[in-house]
C-alpha positions as semicolon CSV with decimal commas, in nm:
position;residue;x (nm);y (nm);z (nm)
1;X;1,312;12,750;8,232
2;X;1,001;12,954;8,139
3;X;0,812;12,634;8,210
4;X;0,952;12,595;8,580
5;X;0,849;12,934;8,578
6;X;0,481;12,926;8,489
7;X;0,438;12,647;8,742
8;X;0,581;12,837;9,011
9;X;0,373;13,099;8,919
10;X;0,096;12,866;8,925
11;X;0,091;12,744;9,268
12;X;-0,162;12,822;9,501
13;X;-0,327;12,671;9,821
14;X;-0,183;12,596;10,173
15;X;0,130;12,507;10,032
16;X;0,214;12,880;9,915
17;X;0,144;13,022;10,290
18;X;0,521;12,899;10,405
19;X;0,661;13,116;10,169
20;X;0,795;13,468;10,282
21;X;0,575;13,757;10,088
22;X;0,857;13,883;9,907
23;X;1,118;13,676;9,744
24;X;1,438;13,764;9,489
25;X;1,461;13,440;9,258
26;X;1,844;13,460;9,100
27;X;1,882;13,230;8,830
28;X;2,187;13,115;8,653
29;X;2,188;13,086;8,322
30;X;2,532;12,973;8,177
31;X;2,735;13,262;8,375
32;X;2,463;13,551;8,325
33;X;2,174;13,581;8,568
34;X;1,799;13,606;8,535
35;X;1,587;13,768;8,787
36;X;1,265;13,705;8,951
37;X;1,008;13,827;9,187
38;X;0,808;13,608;9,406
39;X;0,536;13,759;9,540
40;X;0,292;13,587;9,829
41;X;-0,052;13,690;9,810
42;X;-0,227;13,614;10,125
43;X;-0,627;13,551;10,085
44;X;-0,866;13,665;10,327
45;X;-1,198;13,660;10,384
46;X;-1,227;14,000;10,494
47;X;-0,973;14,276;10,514
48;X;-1,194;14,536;10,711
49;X;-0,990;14,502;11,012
50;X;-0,670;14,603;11,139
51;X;-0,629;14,343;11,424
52;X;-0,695;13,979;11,417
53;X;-0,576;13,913;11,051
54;X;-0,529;13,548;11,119
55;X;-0,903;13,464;11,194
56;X;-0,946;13,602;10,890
57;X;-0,715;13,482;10,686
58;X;-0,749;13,193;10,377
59;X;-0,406;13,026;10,337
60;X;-0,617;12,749;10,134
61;X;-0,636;13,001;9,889
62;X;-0,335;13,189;9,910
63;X;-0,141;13,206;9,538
64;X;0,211;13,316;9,434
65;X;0,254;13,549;9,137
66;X;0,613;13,563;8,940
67;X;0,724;13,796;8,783
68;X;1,046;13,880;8,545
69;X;1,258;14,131;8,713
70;X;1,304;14,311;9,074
71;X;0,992;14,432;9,266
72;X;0,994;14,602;9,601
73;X;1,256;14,720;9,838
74;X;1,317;14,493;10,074
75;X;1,294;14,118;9,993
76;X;1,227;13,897;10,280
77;X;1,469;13,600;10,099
78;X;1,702;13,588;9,794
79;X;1,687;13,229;9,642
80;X;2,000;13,159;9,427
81;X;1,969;12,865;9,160
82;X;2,095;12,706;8,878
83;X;1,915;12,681;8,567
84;X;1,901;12,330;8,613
85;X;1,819;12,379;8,987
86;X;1,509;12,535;8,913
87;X;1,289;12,233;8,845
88;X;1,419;12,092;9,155
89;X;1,315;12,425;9,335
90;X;0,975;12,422;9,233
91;X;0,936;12,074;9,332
92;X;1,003;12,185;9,657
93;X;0,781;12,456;9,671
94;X;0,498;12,227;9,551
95;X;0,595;12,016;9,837
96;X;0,636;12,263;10,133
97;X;0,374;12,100;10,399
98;X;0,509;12,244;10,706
99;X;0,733;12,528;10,838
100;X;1,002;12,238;10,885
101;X;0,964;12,169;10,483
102;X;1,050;12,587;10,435
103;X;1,327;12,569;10,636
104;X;1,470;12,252;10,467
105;X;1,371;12,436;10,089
106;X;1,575;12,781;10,234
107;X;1,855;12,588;10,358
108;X;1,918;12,428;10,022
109;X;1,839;12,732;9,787
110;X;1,815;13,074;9,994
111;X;2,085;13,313;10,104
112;X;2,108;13,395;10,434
113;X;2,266;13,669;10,601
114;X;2,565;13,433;10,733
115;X;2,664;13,240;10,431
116;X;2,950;13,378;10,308
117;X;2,844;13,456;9,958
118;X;2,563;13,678;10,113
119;X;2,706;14,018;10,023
120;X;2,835;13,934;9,668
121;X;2,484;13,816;9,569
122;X;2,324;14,148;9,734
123;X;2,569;14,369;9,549
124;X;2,500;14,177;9,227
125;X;2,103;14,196;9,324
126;X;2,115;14,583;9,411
127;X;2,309;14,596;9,097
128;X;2,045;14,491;8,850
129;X;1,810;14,655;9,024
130;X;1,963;14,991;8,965
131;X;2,001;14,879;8,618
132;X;1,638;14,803;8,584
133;X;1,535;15,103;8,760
134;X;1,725;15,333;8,469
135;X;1,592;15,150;8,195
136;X;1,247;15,210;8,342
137;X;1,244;15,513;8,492
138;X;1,075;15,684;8,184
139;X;0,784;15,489;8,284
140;X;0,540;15,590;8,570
141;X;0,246;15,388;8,603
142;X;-0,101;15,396;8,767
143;X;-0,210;15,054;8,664
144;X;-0,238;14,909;9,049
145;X;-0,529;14,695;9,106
146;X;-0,453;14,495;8,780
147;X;-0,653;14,156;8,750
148;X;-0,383;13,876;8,715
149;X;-0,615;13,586;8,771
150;X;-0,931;13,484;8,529
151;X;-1,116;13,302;8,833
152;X;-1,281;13,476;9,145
153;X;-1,120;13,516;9,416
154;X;-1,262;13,644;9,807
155;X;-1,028;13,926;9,867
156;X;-0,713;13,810;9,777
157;X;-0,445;14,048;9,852
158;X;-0,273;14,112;9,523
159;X;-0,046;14,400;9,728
160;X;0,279;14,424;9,435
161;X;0,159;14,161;9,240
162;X;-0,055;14,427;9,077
163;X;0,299;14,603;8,941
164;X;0,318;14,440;8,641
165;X;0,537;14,682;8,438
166;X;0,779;14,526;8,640
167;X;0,876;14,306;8,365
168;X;1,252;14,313;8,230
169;X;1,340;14,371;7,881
170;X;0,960;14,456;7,813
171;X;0,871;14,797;7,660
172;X;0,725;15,004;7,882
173;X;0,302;15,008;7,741
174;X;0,263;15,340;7,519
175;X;-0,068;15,389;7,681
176;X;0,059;15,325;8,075
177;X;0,348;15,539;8,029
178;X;0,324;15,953;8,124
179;X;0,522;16,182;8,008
180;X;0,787;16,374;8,257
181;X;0,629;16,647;8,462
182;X;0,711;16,964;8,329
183;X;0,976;17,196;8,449
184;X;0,668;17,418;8,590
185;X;0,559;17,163;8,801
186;X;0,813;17,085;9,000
187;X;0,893;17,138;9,303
């Protein structure tokens, strides 16, 4: 599985702009589930501007970033696979050459909102999330802006990818964590 993974998290060029910016990756692992978060990072070639993004925009460059555990609010997709799926999924990603190719990869893997499974994945989802969120709530970070890649990039958009504490059954870093505010400083 973790090398499925570290491809996925690999990808990058035109192929990676089809996919939504955030994505929940549920993977089954012999009755107990794994999570995921896919996160698009858009590239641009300036991000000065509010208006006219897409004459600005790289999707030759665009990557994903993966990472173990639930990120952000309000995923745009939950994918739902098997352990033995996920090969099969990342294939598909690699191939995605068109919107039509997305469409084909979400029909096969995602959940929509009318499948009838839709709301006992979500609960499960919002679930672990809450779980995550108490075993990490001890841990307030200000590492945003974190490097993730080793080669240069022009202004990629790195947006939650930066979030790497993230991470699921990973000790919160001693020297990222802050203590709790004190009772005087409260509001």
């Amino acid at each position: 599985m973790q090398a499925a993974i570290g491809r996925l998290g690999n990808l990058e060029g035109r192929r990676v702009s089809f996919m939504p910016q955030l994505a929940w990756l549920i993977v089954d692992e012999s009755g107990s589930e794994r999570h995921f978060t896919v996160l698009h990072n858009n590239a641009h070639s300036n991000i000065s501007r509010l208006f006219d993004e897409e004459q600005r925009r790289l999707p030759d460059e665009d990557t994903l970033t993966v990472l173990e555990g639930l990120v952000g609010a309000y995923p745009n997709v939950f994918y739902r696979v098997t352990a033995g799926e996920l090969p099969a999924f990342v294939e598909g990603v690699e191939r995605l050459a068109s919107a039509a190719d997305y469409a084909r990869l979400a029909a096969r893997f995602g959940v929509s909102a009318s499948d009838p499974e839709f709301w006992k994945v979500s609960d499960r989802v919002i679930d672990a999330f809450a779980r995550q969120s108490r075993s990490m709530r001890r841990c307030r970070t200000t590492a945003l802006g974190v490097a993730l890649r080793d080669r240069p990039r022009r202004n990629v958009d790195h947006f939650a990818a930066s979030i790497f504490l993230a991470l699921r059954r990973r000790p919160c870093p001693r020297r990222l964590c802050l203590p709790p505010p004190s009772p005087s400083h409260r509001p």
